[in-house]
N, C-alpha and C positions, 0 to 999 in steps of 0.2 A: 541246639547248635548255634543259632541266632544269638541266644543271648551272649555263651559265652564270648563269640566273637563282639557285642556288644561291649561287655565287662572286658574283654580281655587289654582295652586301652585304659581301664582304671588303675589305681593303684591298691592296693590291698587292707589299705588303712582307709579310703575313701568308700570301699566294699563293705568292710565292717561296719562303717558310721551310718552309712546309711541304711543297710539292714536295721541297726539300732535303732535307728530314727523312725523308721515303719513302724517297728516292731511297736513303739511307745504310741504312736498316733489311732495304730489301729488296737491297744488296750483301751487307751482314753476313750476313743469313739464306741468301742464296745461297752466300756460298761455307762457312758451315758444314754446308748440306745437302750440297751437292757435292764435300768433304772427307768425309765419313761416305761418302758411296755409293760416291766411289773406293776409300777404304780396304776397303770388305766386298767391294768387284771383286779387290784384289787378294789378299784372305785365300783367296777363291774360286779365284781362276788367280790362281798364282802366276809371276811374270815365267822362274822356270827350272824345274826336278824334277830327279828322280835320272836320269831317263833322258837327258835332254839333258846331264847331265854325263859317266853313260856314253859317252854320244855323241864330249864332248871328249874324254876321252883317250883313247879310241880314235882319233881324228884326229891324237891326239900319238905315236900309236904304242904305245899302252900300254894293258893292260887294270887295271881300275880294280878295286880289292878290295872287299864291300861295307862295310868300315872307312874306305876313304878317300874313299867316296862318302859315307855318313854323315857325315867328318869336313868335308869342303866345304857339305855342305849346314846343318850348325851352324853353321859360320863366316856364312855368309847369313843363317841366322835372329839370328846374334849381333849381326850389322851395323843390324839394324832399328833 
């Protein structure tokens, strides 16, 4: 009830612009909040480690030296 008696001294063109105006400030602000918090998610758990590549080449039939597990897991951090 407040508010509309608030708005009810706007104009209707000035009701629209500003709903618009929110609307866009609070997308921008959303998705730079939830670009930060995914990014520190995945600095946290990272999508692979050394043990899941352990893993792969032992699947490929191969044990993995820990030069060539370091070497793939630089190429990962290179690709960021």
């Amino acid at each position: 009830m407040t508010l509309f008696i608030i708005l009810s001294g706007m104009k209707v063109w000035q009701g629209i612009v500003g709903m618009i105006v929110c609307l866009l400030i609070g997308a921008i602000a959303g998705f730079f909040i939830s670009r930060k918090v995914f990014k520190n998610y995945l600095k946290k758990n990272p999508p692979i480690n050394e043990n899941q590549i352990r893993a792969m080449f032992k699947q490929m039939g191969r044990t993995a030296s820990e030069k060539q597990v370091r070497a793939v897991m630089k190429s990962f951090e290179d690709n960021k």
